[in-house]
N, CA and C atoms as an extended XYZ file, in Angstrom:
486
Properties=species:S:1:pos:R:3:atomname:S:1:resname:S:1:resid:I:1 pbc="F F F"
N        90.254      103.239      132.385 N   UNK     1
C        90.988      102.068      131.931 CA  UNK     1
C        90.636      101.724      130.488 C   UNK     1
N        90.316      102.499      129.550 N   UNK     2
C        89.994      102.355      128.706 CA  UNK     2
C        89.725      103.901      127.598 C   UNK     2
N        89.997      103.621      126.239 N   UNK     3
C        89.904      105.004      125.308 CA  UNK     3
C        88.964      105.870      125.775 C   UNK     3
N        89.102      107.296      125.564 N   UNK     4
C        87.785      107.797      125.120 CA  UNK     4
C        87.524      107.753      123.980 C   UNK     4
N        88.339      107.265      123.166 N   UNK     5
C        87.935      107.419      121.875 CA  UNK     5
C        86.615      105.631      121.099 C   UNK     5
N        86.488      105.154      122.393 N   UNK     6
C        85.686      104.150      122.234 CA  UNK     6
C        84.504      104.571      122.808 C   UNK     6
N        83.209      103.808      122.575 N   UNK     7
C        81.591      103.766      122.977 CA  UNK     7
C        81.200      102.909      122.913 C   UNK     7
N        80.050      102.634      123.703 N   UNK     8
C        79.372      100.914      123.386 CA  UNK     8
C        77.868      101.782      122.948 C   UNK     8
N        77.433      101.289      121.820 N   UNK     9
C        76.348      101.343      120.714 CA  UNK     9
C        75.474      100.441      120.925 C   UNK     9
N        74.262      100.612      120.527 N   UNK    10
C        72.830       99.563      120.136 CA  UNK    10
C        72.812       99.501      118.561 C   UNK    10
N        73.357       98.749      118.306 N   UNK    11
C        73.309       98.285      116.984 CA  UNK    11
C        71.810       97.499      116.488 C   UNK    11
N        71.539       96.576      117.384 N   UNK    12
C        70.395       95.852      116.849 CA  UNK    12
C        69.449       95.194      118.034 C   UNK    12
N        68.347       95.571      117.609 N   UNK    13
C        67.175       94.913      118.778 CA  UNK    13
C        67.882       94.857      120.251 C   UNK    13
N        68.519       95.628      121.105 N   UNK    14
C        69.488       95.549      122.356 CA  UNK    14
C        70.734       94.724      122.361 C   UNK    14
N        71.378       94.610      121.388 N   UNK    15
C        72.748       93.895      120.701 CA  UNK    15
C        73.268       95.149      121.206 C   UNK    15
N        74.476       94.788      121.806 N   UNK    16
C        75.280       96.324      121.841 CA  UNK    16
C        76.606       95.721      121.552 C   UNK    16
N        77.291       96.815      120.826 N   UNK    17
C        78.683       96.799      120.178 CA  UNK    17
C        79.213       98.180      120.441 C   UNK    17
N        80.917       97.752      120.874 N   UNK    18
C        81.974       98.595      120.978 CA  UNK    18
C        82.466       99.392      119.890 C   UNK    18
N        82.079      100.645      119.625 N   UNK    19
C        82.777      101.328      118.229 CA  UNK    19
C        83.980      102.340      118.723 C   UNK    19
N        84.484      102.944      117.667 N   UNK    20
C        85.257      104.208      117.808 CA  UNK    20
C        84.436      105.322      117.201 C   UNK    20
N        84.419      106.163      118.316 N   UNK    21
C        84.056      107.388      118.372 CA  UNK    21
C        84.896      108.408      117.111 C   UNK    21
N        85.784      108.213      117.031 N   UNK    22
C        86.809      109.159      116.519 CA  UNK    22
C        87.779      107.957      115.311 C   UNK    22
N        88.561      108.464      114.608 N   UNK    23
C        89.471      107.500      113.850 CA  UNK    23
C        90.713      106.973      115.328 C   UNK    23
N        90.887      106.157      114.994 N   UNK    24
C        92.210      105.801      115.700 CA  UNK    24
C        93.180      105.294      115.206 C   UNK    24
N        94.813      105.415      115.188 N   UNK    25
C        95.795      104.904      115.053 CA  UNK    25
C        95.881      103.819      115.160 C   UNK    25
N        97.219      102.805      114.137 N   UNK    26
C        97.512      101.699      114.935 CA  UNK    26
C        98.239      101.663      115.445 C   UNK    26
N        98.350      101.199      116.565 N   UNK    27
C        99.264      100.596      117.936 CA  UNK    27
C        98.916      101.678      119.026 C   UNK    27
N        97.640      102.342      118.603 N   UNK    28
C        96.707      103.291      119.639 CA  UNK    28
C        96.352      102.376      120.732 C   UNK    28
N        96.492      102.624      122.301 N   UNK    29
C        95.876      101.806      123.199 CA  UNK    29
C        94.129      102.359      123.602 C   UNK    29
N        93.311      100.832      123.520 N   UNK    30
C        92.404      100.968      123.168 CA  UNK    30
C        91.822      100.881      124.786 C   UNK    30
N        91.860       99.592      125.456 N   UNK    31
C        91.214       99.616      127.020 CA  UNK    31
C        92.027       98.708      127.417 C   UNK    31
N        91.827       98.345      128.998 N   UNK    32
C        92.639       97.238      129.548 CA  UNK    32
C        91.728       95.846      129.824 C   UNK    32
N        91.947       94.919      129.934 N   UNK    33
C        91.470       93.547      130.517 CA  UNK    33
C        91.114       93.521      131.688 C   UNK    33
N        90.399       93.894      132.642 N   UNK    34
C        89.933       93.477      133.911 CA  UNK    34
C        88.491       93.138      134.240 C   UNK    34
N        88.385       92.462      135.433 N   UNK    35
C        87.006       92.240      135.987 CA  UNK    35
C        87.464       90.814      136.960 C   UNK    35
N        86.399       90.211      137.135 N   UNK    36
C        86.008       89.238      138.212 CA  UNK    36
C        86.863       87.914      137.373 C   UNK    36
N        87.619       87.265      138.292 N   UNK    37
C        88.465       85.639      137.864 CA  UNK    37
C        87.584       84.880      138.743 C   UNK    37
N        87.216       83.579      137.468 N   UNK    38
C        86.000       82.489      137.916 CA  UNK    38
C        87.408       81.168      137.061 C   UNK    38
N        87.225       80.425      137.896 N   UNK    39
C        87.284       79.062      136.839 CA  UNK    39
C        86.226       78.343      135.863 C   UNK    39
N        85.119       79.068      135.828 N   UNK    40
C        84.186       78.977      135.089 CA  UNK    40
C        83.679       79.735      133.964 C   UNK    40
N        84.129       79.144      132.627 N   UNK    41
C        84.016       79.654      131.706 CA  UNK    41
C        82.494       80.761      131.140 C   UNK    41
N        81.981       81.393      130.769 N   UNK    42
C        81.039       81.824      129.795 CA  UNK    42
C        81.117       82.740      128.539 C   UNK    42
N        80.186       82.932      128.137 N   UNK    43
C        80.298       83.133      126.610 CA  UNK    43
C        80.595       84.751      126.535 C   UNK    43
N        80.989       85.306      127.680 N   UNK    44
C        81.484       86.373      127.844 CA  UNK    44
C        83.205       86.735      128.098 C   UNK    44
N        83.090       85.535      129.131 N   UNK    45
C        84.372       85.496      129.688 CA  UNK    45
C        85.887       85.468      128.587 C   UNK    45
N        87.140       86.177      129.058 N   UNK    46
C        87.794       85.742      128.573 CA  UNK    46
C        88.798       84.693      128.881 C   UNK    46
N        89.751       83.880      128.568 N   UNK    47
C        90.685       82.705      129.081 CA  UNK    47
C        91.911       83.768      129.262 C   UNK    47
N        92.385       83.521      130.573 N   UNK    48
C        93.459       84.206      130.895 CA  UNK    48
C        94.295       82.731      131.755 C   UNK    48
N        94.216       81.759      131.552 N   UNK    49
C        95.025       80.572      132.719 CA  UNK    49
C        94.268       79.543      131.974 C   UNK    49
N        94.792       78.059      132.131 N   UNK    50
C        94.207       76.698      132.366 CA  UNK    50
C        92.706       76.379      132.499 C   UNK    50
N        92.550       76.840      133.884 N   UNK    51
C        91.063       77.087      134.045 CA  UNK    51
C        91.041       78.600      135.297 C   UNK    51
N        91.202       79.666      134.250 N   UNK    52
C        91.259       81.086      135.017 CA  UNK    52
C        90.435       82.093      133.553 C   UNK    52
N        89.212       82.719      134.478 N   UNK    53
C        88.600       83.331      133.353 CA  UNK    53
C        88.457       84.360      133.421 C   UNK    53
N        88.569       85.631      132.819 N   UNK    54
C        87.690       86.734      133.684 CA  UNK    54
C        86.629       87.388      132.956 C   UNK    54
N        85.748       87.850      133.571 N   UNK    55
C        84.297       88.663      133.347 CA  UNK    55
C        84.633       90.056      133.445 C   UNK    55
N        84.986       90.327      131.616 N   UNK    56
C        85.327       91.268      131.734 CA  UNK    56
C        84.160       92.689      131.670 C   UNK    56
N        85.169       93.661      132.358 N   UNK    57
C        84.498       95.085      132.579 CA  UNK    57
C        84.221       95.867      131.591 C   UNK    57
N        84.142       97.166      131.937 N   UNK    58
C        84.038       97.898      130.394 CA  UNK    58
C        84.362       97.198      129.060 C   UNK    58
N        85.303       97.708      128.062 N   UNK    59
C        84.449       97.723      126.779 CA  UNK    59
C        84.764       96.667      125.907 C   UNK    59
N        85.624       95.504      126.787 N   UNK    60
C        86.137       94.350      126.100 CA  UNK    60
C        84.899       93.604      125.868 C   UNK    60
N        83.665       94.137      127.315 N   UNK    61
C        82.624       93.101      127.206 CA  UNK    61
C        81.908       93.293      126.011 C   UNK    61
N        81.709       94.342      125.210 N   UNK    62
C        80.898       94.598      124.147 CA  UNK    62
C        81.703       94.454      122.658 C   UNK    62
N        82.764       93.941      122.987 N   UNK    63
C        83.449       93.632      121.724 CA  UNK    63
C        83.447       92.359      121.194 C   UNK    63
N        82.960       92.484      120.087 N   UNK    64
C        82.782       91.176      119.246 CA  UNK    64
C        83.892       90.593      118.547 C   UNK    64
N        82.962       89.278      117.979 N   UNK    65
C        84.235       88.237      117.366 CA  UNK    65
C        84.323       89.015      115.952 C   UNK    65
N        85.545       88.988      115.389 N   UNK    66
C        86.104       88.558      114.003 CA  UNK    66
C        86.880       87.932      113.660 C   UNK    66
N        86.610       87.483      112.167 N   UNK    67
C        88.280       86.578      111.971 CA  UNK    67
C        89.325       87.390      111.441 C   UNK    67
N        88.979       88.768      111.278 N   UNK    68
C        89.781       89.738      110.667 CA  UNK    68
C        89.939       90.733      111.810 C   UNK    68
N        90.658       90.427      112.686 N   UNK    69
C        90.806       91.257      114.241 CA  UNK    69
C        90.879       92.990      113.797 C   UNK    69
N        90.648       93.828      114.436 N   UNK    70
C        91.116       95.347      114.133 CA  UNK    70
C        91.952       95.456      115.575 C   UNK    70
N        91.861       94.734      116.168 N   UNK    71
C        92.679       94.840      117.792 CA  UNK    71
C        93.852       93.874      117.872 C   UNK    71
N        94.741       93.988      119.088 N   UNK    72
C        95.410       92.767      119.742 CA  UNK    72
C        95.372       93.236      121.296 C   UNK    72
N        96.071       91.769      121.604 N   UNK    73
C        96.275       91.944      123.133 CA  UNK    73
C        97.424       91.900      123.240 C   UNK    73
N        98.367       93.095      123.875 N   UNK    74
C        99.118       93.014      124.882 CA  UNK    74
C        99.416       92.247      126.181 C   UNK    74
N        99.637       91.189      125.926 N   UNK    75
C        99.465       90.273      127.061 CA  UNK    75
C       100.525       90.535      128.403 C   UNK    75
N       100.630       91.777      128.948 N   UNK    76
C       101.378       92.117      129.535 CA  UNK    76
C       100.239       93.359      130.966 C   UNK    76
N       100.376       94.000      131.757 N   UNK    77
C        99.581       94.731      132.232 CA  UNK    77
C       100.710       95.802      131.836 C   UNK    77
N        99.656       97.028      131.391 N   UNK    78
C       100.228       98.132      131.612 CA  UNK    78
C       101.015       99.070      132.879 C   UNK    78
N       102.445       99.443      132.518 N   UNK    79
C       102.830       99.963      133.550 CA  UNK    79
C       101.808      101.893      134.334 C   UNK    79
N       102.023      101.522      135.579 N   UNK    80
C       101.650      102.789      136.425 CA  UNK    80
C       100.203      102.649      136.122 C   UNK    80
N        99.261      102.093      136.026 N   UNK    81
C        98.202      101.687      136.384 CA  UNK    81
C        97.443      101.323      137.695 C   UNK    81
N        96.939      101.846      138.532 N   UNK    82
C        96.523      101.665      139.417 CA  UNK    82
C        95.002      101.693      139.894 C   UNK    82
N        94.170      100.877      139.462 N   UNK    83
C        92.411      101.227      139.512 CA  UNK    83
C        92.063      100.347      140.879 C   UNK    83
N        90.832      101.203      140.914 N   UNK    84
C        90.569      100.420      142.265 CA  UNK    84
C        89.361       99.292      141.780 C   UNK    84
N        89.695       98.620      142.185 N   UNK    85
C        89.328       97.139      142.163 CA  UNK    85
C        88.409       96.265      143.648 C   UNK    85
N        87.376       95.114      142.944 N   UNK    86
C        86.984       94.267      144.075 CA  UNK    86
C        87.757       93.782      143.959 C   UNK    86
N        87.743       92.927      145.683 N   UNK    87
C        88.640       91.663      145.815 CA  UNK    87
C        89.481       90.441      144.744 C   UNK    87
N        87.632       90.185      144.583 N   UNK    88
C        87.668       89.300      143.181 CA  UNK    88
C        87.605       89.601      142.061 C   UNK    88
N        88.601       90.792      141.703 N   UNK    89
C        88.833       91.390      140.168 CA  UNK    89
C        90.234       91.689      140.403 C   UNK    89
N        90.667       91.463      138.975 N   UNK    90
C        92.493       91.876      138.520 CA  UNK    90
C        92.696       92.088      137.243 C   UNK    90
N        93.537       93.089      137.124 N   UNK    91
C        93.721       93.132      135.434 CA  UNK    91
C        94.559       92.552      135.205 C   UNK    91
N        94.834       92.191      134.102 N   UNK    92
C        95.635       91.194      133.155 CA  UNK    92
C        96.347       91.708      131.651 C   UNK    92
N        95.808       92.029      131.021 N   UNK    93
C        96.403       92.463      129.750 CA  UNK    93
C        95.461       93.832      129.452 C   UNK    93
N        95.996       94.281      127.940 N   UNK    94
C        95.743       95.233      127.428 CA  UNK    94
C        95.870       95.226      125.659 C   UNK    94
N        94.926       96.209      125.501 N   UNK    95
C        94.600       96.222      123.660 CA  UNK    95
C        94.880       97.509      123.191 C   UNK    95
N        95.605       97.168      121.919 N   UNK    96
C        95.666       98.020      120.785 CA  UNK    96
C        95.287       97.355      119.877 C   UNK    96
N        94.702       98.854      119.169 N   UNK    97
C        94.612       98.990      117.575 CA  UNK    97
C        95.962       97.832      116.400 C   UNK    97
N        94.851       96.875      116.132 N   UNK    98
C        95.851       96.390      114.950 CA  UNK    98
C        96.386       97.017      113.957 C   UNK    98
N        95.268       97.909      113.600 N   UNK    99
C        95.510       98.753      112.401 CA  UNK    99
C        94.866       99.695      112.117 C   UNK    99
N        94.742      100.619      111.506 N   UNK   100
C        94.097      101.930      111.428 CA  UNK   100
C        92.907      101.568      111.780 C   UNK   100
N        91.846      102.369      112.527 N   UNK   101
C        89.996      101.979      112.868 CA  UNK   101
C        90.003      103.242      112.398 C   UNK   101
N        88.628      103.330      111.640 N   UNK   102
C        88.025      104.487      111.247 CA  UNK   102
C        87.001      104.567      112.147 C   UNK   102
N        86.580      106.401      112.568 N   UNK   103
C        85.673      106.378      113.401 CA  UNK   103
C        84.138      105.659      112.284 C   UNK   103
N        83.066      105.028      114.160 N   UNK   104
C        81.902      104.392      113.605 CA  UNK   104
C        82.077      102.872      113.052 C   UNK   104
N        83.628      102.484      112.799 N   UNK   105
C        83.721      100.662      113.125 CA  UNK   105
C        83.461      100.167      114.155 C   UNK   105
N        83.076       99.038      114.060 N   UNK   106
C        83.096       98.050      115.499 CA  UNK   106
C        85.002       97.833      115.529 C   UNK   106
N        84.797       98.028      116.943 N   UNK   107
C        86.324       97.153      117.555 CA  UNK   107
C        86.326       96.318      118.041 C   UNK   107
N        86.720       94.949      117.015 N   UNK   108
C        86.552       93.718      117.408 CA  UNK   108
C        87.830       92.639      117.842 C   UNK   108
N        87.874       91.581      118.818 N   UNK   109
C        89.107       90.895      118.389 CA  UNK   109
C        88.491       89.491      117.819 C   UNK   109
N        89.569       88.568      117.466 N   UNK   110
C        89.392       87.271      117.448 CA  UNK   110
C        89.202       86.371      118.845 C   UNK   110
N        88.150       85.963      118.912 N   UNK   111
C        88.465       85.079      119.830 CA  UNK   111
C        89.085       84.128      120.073 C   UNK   111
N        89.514       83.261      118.832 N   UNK   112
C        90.541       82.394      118.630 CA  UNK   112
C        91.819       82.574      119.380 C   UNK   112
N        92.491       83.577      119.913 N   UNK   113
C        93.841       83.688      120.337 CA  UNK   113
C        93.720       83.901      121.610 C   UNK   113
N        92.161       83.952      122.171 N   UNK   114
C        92.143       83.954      123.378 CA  UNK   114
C        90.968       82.280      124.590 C   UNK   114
N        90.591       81.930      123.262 N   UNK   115
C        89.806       81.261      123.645 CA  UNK   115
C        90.038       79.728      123.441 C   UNK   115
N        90.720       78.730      124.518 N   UNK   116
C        91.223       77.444      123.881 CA  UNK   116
C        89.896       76.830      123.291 C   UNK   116
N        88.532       76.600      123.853 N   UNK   117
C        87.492       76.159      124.148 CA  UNK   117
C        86.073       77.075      124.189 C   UNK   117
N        85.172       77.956      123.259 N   UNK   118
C        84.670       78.528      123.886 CA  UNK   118
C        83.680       77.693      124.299 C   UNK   118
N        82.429       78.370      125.479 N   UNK   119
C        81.557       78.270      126.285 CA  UNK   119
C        80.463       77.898      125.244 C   UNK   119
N        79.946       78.630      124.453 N   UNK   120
C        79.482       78.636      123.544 CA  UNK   120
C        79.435       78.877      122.458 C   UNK   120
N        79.226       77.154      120.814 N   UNK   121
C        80.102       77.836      119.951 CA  UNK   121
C        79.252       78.645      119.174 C   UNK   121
N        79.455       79.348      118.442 N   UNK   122
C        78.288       80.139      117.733 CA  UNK   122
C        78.591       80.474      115.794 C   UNK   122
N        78.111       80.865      115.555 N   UNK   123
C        78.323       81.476      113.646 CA  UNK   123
C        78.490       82.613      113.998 C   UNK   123
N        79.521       83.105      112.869 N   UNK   124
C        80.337       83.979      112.769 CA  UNK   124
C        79.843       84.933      111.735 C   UNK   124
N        79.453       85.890      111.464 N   UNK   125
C        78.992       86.807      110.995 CA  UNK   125
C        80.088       88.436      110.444 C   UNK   125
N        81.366       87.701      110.750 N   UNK   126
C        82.397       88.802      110.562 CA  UNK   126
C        82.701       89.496      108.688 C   UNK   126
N        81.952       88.200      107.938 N   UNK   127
C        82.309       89.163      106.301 CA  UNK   127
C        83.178       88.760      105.964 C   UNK   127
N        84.678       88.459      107.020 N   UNK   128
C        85.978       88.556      106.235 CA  UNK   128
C        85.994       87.529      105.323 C   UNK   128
N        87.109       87.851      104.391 N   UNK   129
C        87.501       86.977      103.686 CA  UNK   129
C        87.819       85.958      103.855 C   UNK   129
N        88.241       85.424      104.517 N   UNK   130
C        88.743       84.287      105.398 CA  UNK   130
C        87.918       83.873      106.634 C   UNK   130
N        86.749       84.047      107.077 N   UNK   131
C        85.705       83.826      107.808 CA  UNK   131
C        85.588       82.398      108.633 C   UNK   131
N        85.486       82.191      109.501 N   UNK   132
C        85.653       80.587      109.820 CA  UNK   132
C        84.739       79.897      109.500 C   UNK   132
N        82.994       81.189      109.620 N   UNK   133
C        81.834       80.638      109.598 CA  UNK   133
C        80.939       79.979      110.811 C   UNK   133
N        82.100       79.183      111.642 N   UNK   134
C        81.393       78.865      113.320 CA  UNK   134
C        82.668       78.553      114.308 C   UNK   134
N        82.560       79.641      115.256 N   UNK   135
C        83.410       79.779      116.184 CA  UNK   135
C        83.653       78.713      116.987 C   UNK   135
N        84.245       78.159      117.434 N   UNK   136
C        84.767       77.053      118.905 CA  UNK   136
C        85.583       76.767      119.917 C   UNK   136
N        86.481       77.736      118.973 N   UNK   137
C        88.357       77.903      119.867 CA  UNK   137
C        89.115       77.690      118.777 C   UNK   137
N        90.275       78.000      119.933 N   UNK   138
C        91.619       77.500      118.818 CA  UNK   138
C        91.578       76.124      119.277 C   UNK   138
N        91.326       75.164      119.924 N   UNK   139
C        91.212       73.903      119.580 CA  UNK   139
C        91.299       72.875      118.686 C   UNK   139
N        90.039       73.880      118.218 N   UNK   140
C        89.342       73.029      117.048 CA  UNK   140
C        89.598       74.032      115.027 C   UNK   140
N        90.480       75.034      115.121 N   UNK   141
C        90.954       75.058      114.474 CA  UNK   141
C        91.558       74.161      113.565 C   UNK   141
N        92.393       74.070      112.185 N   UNK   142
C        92.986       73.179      111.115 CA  UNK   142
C        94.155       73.724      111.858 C   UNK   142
N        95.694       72.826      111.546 N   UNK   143
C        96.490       73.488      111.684 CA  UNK   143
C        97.324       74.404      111.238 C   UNK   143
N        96.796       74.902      110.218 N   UNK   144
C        97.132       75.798      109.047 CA  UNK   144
C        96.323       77.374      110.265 C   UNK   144
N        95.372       77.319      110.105 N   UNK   145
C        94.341       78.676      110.887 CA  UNK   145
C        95.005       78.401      112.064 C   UNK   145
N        95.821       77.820      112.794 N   UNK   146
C        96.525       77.899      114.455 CA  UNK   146
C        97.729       78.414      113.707 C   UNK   146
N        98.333       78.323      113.179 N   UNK   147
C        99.448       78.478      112.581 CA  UNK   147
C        99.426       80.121      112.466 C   UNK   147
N        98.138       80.398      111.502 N   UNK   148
C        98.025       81.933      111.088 CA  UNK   148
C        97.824       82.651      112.544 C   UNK   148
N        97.622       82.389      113.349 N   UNK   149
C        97.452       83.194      115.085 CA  UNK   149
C        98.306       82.944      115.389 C   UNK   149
N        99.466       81.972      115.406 N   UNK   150
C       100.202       81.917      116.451 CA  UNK   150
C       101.155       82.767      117.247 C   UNK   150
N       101.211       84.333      116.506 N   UNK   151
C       101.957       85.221      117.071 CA  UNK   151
C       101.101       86.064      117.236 C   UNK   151
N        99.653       85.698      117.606 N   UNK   152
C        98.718       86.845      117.849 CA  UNK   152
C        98.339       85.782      119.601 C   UNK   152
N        98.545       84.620      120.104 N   UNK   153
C        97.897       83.537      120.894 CA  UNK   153
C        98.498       84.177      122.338 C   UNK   153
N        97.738       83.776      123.068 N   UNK   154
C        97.801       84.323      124.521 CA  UNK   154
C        98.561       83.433      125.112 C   UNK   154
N        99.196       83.976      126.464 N   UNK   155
C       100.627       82.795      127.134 CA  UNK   155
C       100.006       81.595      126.904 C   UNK   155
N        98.305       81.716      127.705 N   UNK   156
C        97.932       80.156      128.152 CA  UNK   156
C        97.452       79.099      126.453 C   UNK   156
N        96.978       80.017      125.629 N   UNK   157
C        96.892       79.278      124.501 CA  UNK   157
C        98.261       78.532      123.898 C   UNK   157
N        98.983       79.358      124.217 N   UNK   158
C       100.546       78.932      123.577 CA  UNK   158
C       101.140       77.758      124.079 C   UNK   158
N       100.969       77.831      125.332 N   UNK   159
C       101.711       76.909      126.184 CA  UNK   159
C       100.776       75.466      126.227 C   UNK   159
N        98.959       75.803      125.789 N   UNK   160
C        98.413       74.587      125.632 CA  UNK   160
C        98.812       73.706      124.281 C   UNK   160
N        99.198       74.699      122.980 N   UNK   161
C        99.568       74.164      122.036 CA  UNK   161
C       100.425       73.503      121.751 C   UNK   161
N       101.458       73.708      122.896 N   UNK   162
C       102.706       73.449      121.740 CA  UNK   162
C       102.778       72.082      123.320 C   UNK   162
């Protein structure tokens, strides 16, 4: 359910991060969204509903924040997919490549387009140019920075916004 052309790395003191193995395309599919649905948020979890979260599996879990995404979500499940699954796990969406990844980048998304509220807010360490500096959600975004996601925002972010 996910590239081979991805790996999860030890970057720092047991920090582990999602890279590409290889260069990848954009609009290359990268892994899918699944694992365990909690109504209880954590600093792992992603927002898929109101109060619907999931703990995700493979390699979404090792992918970090940026404000300069190299990914998106397909907020759709991929067709002819069929994994076997616990009870209390379902997939939900799926990621591609925003834009060209060179092999040995991290593959990161924004959490902003997925996160109304996060669990925990933290500093942002992404470089970009446009950097937020400390993460929280799209919440608490300006409305100018909601504005710049808004065709990157997940059903449930969308539908909380507007």
């Amino acid at each position: 359910m996910h590239s081979k052309r991805l790996a999860v790395v030890e970057v720092a003191n047991n920090f582990l991060s999602c890279r590409a193995k290889e260069d990848i395309k954009e609009g290359s599919f990268l892994t899918d969204l699944w694992g365990r649905v909690s109504e209880k948020a954590t600093r792992y979890t992603v927002q898929v509903g109101k109060n619907k979260h999931v703990d995700p599996e493979g390699m979404i879990r090792y992918m970090n924040h940026s404000c300069d995404s190299k990914t998106k979500f397909i907020y759709k499940k991929r067709k002819d997919i069929h994994p076997i699954l616990a009870d209390d796990q379902d997939v939900f969406w799926y990621m591609v490549a925003a834009r060209d990844i060179k092999r040995g980048e991290d593959i990161t998304f924004d959490y902003n387009v997925t996160e109304y509220e996060v669990a925990e807010r933290f500093r942002c360490n992404c470089g970009a140019v446009k950097c937020l500096g400390e993460i929280r959600g799209f919440k608490f975004l300006t409305p100018e920075q909601q504005k710049l996601r808004e065709k990157e925002l997940s059903p449930i972010l969308s539908e909380l916004w507007h």
